[in-house]
C-alpha positions in Angstrom: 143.3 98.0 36.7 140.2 97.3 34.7 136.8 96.6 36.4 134.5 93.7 35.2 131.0 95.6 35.7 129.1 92.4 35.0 130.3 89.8 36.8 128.9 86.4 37.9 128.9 86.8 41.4 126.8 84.1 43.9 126.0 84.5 47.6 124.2 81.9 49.9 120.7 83.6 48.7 121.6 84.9 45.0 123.4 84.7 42.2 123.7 87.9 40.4 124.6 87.6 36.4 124.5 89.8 33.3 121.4 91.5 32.3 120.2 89.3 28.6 117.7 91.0 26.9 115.2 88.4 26.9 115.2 88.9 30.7 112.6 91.5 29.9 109.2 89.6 30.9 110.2 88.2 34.0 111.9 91.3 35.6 109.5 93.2 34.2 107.0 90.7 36.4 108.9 92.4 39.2 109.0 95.8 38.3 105.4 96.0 37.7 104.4 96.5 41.0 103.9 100.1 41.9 105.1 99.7 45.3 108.6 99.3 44.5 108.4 102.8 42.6 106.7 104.9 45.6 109.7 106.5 46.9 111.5 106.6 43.3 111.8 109.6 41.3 110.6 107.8 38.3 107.3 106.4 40.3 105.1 105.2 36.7 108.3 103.3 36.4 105.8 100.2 37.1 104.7 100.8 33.5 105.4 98.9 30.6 106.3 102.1 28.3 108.7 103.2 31.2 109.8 100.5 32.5 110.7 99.4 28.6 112.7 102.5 28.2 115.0 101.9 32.0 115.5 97.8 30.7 117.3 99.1 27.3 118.9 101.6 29.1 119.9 99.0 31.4 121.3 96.7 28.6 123.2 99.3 26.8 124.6 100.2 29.9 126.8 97.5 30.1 126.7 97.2 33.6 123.2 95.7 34.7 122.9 92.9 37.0 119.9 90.5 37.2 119.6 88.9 40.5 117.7 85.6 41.3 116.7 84.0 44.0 119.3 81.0 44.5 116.3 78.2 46.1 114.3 79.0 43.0 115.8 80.3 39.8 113.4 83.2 39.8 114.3 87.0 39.1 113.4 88.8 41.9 115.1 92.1 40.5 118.4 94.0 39.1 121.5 96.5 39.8 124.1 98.4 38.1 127.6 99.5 38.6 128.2 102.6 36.7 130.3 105.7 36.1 133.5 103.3 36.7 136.2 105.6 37.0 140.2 104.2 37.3 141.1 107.7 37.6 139.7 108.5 40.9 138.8 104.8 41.6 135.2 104.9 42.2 132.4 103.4 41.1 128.8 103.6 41.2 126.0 101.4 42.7 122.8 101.5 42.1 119.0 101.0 39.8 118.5 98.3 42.4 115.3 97.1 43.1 113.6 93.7 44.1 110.6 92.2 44.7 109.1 93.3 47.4 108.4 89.6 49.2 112.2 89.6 49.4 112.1 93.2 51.1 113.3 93.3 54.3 117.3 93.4 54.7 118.9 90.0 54.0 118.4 90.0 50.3 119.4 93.6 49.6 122.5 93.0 51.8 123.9 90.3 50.2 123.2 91.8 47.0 125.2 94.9 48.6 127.7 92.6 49.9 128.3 90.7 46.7 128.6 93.6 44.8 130.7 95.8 47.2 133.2 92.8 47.0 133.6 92.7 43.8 133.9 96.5 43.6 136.4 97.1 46.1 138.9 94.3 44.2 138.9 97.3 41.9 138.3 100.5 43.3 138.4 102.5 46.6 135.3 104.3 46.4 131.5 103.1 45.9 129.3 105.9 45.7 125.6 105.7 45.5 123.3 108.0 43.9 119.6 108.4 45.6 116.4 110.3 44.9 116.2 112.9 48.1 112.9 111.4 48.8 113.7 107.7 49.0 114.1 107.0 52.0 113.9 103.2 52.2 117.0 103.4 49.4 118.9 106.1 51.8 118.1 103.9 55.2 119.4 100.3 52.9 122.8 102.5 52.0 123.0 103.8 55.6 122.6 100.2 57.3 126.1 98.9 55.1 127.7 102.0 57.0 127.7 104.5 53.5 128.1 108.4 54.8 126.2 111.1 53.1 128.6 113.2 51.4 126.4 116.0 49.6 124.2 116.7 46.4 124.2 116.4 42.8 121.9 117.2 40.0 120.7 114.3 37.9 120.9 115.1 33.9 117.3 116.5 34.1 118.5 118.8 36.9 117.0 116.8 40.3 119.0 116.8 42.9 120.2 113.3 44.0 121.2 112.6 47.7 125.0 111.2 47.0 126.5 108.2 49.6 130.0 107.0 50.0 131.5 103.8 51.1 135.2 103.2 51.2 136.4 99.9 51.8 137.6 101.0 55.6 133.4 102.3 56.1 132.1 99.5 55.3 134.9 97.0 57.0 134.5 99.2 60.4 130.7 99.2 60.3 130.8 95.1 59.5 132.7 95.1 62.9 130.1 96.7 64.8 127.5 94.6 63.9 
């Protein structure tokens, strides 16, 4: 089965499309704000030079999300599902961020929930891939019921904190709540 990684996908709050590259000024509008980047390995990602660099790595990706705000039309951020593997059905989640007026939990959810969705059409295993010291990231993952299951080095060697969610996780921990 083949996996669309950059779907159209809408929620009650926001619609989530393909990255375009003339996206650039208004995400990077969001991005610019170094208190999205506190926790983030790459913290000078608030930068133009750097934040440059993640956007085109972001469109060759071919799996970047933009996400606006429904009520407005705005972006207010972005995600990306990579590593999409039929194989082992998994997928990754992650590069999110948003503005941080839409911080908080009902934003990020549906973001989450939208894009788990659409995942699990396709695969049986979202992993997520965090910076040890992000916590914020690690407590957003933990709060849609995704279990740590270990470490990994980035490619420059970091380690990365690494989350799972299988579609039975996440439909359990949507129960409890």
């Amino acid at each position: 089965m083949s996996f669309d990684r950059q779907p159209v996908l809408q929620g009650d709050l926001l619609e989530l499309r393909p990255l375009r590259a003339d996206d650039f000024d208004a995400l990077f509008r969001v991005a610019a704000d170094p208190l999205i980047w506190e926790q983030h390995p790459e913290r000078d990602r608030y930068q133009e030079p750097t934040f440059r660099a993640f956007f085109a790595e972001a469109l060759a990706s071919g799996g970047a999300l933009v996400a606006l705000d429904r009520s407005s039309r705005h972006i207010i951020g972005s995600s990306r599902y990579h590593g999409y593997d039929a194989d082992r059905s998994v997928v990754e989640i992650g590069w999110t961020f948003l503005a941080r007026a839409y911080w908080g939990g009902r934003y990020n959810a549906e973001m989450k929930r939208l894009m788990l969705a659409h995942a699990f059409k396709s695969v049986q295993r979202v992993i997520f891939i965090i910076g040890p010291d992000n916590h914020r990231s690690r407590r957003a993952v933990e709060k849609i019921g995704a279990a740590f299951a270990g470490t990994t080095r980035d490619a420059r060697g970091r380690e990365r904190a690494v989350y799972e969610l299988t579609p039975a996780l996440y439909g359990a921990h949507r129960l409890r709540k």
